[in-house]
C-alpha positions in Angstrom: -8.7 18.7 -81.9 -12.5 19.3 -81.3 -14.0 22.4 -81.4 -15.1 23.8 -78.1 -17.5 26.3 -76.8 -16.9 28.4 -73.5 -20.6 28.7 -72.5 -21.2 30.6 -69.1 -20.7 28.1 -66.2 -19.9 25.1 -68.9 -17.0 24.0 -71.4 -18.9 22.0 -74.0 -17.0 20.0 -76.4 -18.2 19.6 -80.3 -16.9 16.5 -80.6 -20.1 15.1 -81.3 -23.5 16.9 -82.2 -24.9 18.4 -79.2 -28.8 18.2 -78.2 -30.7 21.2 -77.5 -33.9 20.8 -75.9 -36.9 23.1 -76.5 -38.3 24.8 -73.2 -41.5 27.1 -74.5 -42.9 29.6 -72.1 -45.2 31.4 -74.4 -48.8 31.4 -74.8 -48.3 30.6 -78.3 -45.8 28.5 -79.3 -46.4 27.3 -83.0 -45.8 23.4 -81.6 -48.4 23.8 -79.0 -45.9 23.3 -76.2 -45.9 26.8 -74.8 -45.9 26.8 -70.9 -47.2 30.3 -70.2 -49.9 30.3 -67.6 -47.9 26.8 -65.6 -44.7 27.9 -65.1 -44.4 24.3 -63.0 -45.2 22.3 -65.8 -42.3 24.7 -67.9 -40.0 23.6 -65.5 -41.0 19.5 -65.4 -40.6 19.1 -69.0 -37.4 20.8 -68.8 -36.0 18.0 -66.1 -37.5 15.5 -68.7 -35.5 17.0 -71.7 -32.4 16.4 -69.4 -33.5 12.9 -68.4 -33.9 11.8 -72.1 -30.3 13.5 -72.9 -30.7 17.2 -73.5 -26.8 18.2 -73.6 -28.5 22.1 -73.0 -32.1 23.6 -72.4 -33.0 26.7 -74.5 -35.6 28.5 -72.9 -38.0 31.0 -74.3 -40.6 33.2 -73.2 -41.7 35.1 -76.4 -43.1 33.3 -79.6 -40.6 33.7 -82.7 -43.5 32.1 -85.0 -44.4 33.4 -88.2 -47.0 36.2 -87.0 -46.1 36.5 -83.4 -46.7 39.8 -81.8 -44.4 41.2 -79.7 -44.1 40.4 -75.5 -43.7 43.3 -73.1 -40.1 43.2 -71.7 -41.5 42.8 -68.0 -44.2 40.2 -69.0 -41.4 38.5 -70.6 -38.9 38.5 -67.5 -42.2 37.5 -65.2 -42.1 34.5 -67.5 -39.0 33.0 -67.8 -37.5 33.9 -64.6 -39.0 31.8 -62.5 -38.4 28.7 -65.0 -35.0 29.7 -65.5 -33.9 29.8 -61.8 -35.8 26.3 -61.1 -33.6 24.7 -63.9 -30.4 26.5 -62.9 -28.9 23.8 -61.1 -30.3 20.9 -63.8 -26.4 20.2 -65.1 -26.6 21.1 -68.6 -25.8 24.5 -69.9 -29.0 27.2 -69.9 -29.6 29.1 -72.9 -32.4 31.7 -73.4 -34.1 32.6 -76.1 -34.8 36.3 -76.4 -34.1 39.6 -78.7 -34.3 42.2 -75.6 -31.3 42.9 -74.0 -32.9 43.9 -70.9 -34.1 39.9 -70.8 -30.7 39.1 -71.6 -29.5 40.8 -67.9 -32.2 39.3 -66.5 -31.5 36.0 -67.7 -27.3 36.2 -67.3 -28.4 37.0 -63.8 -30.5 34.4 -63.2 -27.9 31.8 -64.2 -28.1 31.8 -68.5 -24.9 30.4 -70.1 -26.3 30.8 -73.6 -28.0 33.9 -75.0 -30.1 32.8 -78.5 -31.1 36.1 -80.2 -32.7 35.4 -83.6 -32.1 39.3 -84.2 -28.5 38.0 -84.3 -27.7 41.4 -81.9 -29.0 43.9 -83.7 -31.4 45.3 -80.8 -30.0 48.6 -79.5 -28.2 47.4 -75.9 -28.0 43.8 -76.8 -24.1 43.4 -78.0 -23.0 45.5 -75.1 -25.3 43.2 -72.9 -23.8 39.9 -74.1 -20.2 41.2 -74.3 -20.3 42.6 -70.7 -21.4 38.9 -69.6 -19.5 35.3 -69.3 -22.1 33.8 -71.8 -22.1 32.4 -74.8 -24.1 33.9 -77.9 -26.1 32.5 -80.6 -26.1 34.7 -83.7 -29.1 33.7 -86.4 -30.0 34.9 -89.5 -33.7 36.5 -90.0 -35.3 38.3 -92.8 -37.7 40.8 -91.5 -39.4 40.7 -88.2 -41.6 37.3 -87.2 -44.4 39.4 -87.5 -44.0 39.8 -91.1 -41.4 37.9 -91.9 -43.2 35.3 -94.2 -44.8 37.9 -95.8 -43.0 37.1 -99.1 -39.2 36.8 -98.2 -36.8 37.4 -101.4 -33.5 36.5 -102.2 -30.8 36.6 -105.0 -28.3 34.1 -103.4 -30.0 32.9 -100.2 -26.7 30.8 -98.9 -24.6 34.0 -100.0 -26.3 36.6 -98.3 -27.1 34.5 -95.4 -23.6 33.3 -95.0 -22.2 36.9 -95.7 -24.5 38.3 -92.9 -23.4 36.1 -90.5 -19.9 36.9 -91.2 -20.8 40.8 -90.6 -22.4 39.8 -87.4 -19.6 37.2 -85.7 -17.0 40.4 -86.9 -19.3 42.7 -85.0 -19.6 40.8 -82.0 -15.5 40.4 -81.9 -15.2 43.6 -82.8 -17.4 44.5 -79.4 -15.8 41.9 -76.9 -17.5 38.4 -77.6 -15.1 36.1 -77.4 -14.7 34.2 -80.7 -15.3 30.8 -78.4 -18.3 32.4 -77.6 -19.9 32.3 -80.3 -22.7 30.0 -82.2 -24.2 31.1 -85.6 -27.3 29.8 -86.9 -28.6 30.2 -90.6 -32.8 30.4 -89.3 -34.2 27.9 -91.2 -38.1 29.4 -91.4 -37.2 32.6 -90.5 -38.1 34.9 -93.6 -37.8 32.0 -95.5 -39.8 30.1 -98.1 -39.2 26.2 -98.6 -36.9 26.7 -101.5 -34.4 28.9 -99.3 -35.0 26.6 -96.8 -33.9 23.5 -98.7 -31.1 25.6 -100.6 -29.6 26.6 -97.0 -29.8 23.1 -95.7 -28.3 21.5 -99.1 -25.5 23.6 -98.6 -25.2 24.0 -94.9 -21.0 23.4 -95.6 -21.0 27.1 -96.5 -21.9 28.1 -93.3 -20.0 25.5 -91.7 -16.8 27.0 -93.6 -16.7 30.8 -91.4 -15.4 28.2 -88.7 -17.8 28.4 -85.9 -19.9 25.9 -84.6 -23.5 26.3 -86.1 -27.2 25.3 -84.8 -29.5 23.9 -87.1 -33.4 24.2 -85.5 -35.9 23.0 -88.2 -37.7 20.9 -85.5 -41.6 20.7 -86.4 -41.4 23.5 -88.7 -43.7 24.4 -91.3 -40.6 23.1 -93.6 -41.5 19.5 -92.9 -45.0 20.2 -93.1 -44.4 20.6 -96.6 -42.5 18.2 -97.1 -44.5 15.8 -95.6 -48.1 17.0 -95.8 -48.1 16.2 -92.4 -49.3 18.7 -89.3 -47.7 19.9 -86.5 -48.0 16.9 -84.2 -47.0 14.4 -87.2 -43.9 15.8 -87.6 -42.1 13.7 -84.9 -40.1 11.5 -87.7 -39.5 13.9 -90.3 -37.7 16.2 -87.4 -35.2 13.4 -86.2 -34.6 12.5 -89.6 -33.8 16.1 -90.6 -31.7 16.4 -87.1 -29.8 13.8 -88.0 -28.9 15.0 -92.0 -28.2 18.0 -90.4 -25.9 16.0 -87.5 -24.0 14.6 -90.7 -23.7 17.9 -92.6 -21.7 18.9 -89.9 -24.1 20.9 -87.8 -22.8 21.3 -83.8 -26.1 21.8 -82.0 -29.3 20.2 -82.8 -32.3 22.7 -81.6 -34.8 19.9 -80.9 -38.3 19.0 -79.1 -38.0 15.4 -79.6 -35.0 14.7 -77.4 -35.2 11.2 -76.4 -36.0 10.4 -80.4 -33.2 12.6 -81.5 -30.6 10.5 -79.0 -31.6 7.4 -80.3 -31.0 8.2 -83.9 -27.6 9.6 -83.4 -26.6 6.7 -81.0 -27.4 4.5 -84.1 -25.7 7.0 -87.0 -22.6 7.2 -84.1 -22.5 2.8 -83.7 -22.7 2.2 -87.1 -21.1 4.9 -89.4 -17.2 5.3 -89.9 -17.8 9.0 -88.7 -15.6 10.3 -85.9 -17.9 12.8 -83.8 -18.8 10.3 -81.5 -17.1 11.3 -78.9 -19.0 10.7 -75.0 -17.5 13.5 -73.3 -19.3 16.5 -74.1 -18.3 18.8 -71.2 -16.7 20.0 -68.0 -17.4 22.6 -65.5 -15.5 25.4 -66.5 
């Protein structure tokens, strides 16, 4: 049987890998997408993520990018709010990309189903905030702050510690009330990472996969592929579906994406043409 996630107002089957599209309200995205000062044009791309097949929309109104100061928890709420109650009734599943749990209120509020906290919790408030809502909860891994956290990130056994951490973090958040079929891990490729721990973790993304939760992969446009490539920012179109879809057939549940309609169309093929099974069309029901 598939694995499912209970997700605020949704049901989503894991049948197949899901598509998250990216939904930037900062003034300072590292992609140059960031909708801060045209909340309108936020809210059109979002529609256009679900027309090319976004299965959810993760929204975000602070920058997570290596060097990003922090947003002001009001600021913050003036900018995703409005976005986030436009696209409420846009079918797919809402998630909302945030550290504060005073955002997190906001947003469960305003209609989230998904709460994506790269701080994986840890921010005094935020479990009770999450475990006193319906929503679902994405717990990643991060080494330092995004401030620093480049700064020169360290590790004996980066699949061992990031694996063990998550375990710590899904036990907490039982522990507190969250549902286990509320929960999503991520291992935060980029985050307090250098390309070697970035490649380790994705060469042996079955070690996360093994705690038995579904798990997000989100290494769309990042400085990873840059790398890897030599390529900037804006050239990293291909090299991000073609890790989306190693990741799709590691195992990986959600795909964290910008290039949605590209993304589709490469896991349409990999789905007609493989022997694998997660191609199932029915990805969810109104719970």
């Amino acid at each position: 049987m598939a694995m499912k996630l209970d997700c605020g107002r949704f049901t989503l089957s894991l049948a197949r890998p899901l598509v998250m599209g990216i939904v930037n309200v900062t003034s300072d995205s590292f992609s140059g997408d960031g909708f801060a000062a045209d909340p309108g044009r936020a809210v059109a791309h979002g529609w256009r993520l679900v027309a090319e097949g976004a299965d959810l929309l993760d929204i975000g109104a602070e920058s997570s990018r290596p060097g990003a100061p922090p947003v002001a928890v009001q600021e913050e709420i003036d900018r995703l709010l409005p976005v986030l109650e436009a696209l409420r009734d846009c079918g797919v599943p809402l998630s909302v990309d945030t550290v504060k749990p005073e955002v997190m209120r906001a947003a469960v509020s305003a209609g989230a189903d998904l709460i994506n906290d790269i701080a994986a919790l840890q921010s005094p408030g935020a479990m009770e905030a999450v475990a006193q809502s319906g929503a679902a909860v994405c717990l990643m891994h991060m080494r330092g702050l995004p401030r620093t956290m480049q700064d020169d990130p360290r590790y004996q056994d980066v699949v061992t510690e990031v694996r063990d951490f998550l375990a710590l973090r899904v036990k907490a958040a039982e522990a507190a009330g969250i549902a286990r079929a509320r929960i999503v891990i991520d291992p935060g490729f980029g985050f307090g990472k250098r390309i070697e721990h970035n490649v380790a973790l994705f060469r042996d993304l079955a070690r996360i996969l093994d705690l038995g939760l579904p798990v997000l992969v989100g290494v769309s446009r990042k400085s990873m592929l840059g790398e890897i490539t030599g390529r900037p920012v804006g050239g990293r179109i291909h090299a991000s579906v073609a890790a989306a879809l190693l990741a799709a057939q590691a195992g990986a549940h959600v795909l964290r994406v910008h290039d949605v309609a590209a993304t589709r169309d490469a896991l349409a093929v990999w789905q007609a043409l493989s022997a694998d099974e997660r191609g199932q069309p029915d990805i969810m029901e109104a719970s």
